[in-house]
N, C-alpha and C positions, 0 to 999 in steps of 0.2 A: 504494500500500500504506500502511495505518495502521499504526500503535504500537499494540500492546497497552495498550487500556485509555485512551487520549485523551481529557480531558476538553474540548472545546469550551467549553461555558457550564455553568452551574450544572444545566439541565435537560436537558443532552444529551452523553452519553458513547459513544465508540465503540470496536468493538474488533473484529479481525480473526478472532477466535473463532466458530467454528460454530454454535454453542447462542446465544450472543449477535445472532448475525445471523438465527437461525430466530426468537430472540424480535420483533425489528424486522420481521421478513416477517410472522409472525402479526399483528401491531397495523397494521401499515396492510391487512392483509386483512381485519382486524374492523372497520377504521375504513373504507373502501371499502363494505365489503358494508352498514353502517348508510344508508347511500343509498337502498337497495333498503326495497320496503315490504312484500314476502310472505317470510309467517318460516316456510318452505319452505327459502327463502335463508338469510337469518338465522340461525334457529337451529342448522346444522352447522358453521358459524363461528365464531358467538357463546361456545359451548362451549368453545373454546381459550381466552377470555379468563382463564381460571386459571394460564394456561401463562406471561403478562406476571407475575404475584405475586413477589417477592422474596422468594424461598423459604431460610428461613434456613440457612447453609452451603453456598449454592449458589457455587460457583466465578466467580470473572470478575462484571464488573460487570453491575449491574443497567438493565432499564428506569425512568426517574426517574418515581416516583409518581404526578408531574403528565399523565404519559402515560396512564398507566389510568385515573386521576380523568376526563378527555377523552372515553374510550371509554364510560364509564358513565355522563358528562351528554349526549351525543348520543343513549345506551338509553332513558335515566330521560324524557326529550323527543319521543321517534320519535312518528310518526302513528300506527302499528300499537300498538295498546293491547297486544294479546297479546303485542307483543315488550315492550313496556314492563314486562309482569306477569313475563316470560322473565326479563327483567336483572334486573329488583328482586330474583326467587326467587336468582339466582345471585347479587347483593350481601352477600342475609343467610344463605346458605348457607356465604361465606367462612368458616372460621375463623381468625380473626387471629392466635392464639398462632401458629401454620407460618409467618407471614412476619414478616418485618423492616419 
């Protein structure tokens, strides 16, 4: 069992909270399924990557930014163009002011 809220290193905090563990299961599902090259696949996954944002006032710690930055240079890179076109659309659809 962890502590609430555990910083390990500068880039990785943990926390025995539900919402915080769903967030770590969605990133290595998004970072798993970018293996794959039919965005079939892809894309009903890729979708959640808004669900990692540090959404401001959200409770309990966040995923460290450098984790999502990861998720989006293995997108912005993929063989599949059409996913490539996917994450870009979803980059500049973020709106910044909602996160931290």
């Amino acid at each position: 069992p962890h502590a609430e809220g555990v910083e390990y290193c500068r880039y990785f905090t943990w926390s025995s909270a539900a919402p915080f563990q769903l967030r770590w299961k969605t990133f290595c599902a998004i970072y798993d399924v970018t293996d794959s090259f039919g965005l079939h696949l892809l894309r009903p996954v890729w979708k959640d990557v808004h669900k990692l944002l540090p959404v401001k006032g959200r409770p309990g710690p966040n995923i460290h930014s450098s984790w999502i930055a990861l998720l989006f240079e293995r997108a912005f890179e993929h063989k599949n163009v059409a996913f490539q076109r996917l994450s870009l659309q979803t980059f500049l659809d973020v709106d910044f002011t909602k996160y931290e």
